[in-house]
KETIKOL-849513 format. One line per field, with one value per atom (N, C-alpha, C, O): residue number from 1; x, y, z. Coordinates in Angstrom, 3 decimals, padded with zeros to 6 digits. Layout:
N
num <- c(NUM, ...);
east <- c(X, ...);
north <- c(Y, ...);
up <- c(Z, ...);
***
This chain:
57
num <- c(1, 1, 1, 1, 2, 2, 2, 2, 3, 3, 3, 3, 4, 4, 4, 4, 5, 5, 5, 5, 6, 6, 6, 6, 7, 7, 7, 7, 8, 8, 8, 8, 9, 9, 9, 9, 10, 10, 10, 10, 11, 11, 11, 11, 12, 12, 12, 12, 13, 13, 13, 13, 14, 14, 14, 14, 15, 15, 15, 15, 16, 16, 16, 16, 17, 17, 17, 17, 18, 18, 18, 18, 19, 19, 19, 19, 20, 20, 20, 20, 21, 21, 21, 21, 22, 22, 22, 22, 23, 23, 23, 23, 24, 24, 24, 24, 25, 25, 25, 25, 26, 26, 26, 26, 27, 27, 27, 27, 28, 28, 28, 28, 29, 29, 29, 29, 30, 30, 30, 30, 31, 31, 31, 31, 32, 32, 32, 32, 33, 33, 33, 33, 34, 34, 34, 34, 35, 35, 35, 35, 36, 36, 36, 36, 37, 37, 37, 37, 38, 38, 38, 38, 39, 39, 39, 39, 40, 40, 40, 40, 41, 41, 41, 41, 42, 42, 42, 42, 43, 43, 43, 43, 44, 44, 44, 44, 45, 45, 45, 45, 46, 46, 46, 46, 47, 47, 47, 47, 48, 48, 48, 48, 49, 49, 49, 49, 50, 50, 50, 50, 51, 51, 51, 51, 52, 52, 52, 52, 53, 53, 53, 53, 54, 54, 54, 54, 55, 55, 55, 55, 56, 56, 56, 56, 57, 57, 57, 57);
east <- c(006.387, 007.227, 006.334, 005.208, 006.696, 006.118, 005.900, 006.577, 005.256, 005.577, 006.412, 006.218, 007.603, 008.931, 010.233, 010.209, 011.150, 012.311, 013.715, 013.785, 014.672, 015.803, 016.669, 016.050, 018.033, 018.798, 020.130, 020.363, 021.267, 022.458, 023.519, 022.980, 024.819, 026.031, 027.155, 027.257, 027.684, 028.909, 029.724, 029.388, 031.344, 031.851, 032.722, 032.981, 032.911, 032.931, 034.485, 034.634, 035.723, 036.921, 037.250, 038.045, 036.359, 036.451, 035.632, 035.747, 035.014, 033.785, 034.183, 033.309, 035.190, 035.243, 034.159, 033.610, 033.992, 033.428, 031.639, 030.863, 031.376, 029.930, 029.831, 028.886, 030.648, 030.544, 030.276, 029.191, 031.102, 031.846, 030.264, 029.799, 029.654, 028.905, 027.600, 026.975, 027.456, 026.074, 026.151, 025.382, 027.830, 028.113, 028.658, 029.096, 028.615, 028.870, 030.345, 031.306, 030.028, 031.691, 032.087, 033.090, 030.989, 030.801, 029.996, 028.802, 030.447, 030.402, 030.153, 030.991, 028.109, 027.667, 026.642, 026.166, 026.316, 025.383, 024.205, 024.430, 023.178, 022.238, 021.459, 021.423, 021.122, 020.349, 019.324, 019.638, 017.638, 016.963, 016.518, 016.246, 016.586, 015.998, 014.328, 013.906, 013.452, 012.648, 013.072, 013.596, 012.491, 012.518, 013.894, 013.689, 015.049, 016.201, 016.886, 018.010, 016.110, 016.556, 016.833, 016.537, 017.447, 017.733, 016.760, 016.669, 016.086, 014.926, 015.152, 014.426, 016.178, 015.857, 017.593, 018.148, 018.258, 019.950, 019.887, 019.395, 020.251, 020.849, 022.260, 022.701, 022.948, 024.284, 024.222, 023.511, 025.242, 025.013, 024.252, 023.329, 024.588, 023.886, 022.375, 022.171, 021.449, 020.261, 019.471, 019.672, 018.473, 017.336, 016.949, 017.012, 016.330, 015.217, 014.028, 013.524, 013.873, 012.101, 012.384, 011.394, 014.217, 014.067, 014.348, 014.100, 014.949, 015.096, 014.312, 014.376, 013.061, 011.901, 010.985, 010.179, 011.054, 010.556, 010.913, 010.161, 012.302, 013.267, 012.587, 012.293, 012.409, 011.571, 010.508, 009.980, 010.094, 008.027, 007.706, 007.243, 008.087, 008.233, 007.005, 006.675);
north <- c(011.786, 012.576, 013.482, 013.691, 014.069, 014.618, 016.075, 016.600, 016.757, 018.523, 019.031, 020.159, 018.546, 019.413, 018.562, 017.838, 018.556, 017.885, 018.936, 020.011, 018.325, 019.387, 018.327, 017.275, 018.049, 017.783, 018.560, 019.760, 017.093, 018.270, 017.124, 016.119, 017.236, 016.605, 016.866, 018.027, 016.257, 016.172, 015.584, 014.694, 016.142, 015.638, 014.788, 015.196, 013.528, 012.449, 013.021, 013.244, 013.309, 013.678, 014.524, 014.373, 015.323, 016.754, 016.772, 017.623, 016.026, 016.237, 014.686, 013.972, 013.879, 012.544, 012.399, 011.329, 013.648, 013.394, 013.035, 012.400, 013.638, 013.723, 012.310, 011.674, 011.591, 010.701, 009.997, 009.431, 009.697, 008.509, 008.918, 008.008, 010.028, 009.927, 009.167, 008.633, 009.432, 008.336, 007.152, 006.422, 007.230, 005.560, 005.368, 004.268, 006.263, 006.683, 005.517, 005.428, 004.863, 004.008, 003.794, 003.252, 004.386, 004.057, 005.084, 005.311, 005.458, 006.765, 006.006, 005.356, 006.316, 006.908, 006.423, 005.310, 006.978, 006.786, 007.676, 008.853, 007.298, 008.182, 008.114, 007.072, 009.005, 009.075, 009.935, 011.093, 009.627, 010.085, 010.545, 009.841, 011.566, 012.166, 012.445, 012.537, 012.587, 013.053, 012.975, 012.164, 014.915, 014.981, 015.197, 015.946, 015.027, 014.712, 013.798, 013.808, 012.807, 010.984, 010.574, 010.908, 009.820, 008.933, 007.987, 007.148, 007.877, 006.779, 006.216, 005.225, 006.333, 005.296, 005.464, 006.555, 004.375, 004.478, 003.734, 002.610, 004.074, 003.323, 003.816, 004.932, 002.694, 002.621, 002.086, 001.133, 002.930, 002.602, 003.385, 003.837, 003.726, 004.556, 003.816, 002.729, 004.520, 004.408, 005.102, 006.263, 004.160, 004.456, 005.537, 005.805, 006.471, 007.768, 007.184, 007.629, 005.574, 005.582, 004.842, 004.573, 004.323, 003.980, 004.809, 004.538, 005.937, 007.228, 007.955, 008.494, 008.129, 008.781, 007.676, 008.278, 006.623, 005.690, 005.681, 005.464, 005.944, 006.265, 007.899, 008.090, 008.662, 010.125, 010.149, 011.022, 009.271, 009.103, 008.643, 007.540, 009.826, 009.232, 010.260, 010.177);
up <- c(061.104, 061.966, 062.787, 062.336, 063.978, 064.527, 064.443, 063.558, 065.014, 064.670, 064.300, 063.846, 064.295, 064.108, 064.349, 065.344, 063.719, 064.149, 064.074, 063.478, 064.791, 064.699, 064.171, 064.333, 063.505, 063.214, 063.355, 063.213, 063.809, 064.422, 063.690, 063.226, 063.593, 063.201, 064.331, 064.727, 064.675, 065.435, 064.712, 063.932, 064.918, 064.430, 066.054, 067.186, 065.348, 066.801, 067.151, 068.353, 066.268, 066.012, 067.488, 068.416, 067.202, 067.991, 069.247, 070.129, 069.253, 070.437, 070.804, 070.312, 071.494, 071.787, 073.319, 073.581, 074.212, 075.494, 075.118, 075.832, 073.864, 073.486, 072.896, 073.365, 071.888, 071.933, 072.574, 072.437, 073.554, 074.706, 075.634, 076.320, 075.610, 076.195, 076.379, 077.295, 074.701, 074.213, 073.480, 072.855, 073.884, 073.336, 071.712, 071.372, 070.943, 069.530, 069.493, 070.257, 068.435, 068.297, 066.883, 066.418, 066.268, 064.650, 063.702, 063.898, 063.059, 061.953, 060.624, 059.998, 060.124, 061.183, 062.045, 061.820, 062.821, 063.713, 064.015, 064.296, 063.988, 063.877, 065.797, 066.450, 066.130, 067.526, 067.534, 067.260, 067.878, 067.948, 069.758, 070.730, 069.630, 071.015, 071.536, 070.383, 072.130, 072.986, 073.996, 074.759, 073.860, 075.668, 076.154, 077.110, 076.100, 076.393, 076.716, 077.219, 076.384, 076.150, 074.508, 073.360, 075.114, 073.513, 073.278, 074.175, 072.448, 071.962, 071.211, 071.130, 070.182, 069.053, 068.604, 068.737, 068.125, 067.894, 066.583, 066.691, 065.417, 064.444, 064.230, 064.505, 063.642, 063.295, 061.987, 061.666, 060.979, 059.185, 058.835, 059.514, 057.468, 056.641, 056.620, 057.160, 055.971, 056.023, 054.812, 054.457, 054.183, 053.132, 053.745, 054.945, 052.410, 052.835, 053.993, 055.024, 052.948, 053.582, 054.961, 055.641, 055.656, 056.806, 058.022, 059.197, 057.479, 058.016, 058.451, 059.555, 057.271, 057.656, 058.835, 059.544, 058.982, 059.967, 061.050, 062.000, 061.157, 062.488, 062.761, 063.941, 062.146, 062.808, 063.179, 063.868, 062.803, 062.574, 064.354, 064.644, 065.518, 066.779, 067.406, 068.589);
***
């Protein structure tokens, strides 16, 4: 992982425009950002050690 990461939760319920925005259609969904882009999208739960692979950006 890199220097630092932030982690956030939405709930898709309540926030449908944030969804619809980045495409979210399935809970859950994970989205990794740099920069203010999306880089990396999984959908489905996920292992520690494939999680930590999905950060490692």
């Amino acid at each position: 992982m890199g220097s630092s990461a932030k982690i956030g939760k939405c709930n898709v319920s309540e926030n449908m425009e944030l969804a619809m925005k980045y495409g979210v259609s399935a809970v859950p969904t994970i989205l990794v950002f740099q920069g203010g882009e999306v880089i990396n999208r999984k959908v489905g739960a996920l292992p520690k050690a494939q999680l930590q692979e999905l950060l490692a950006v």
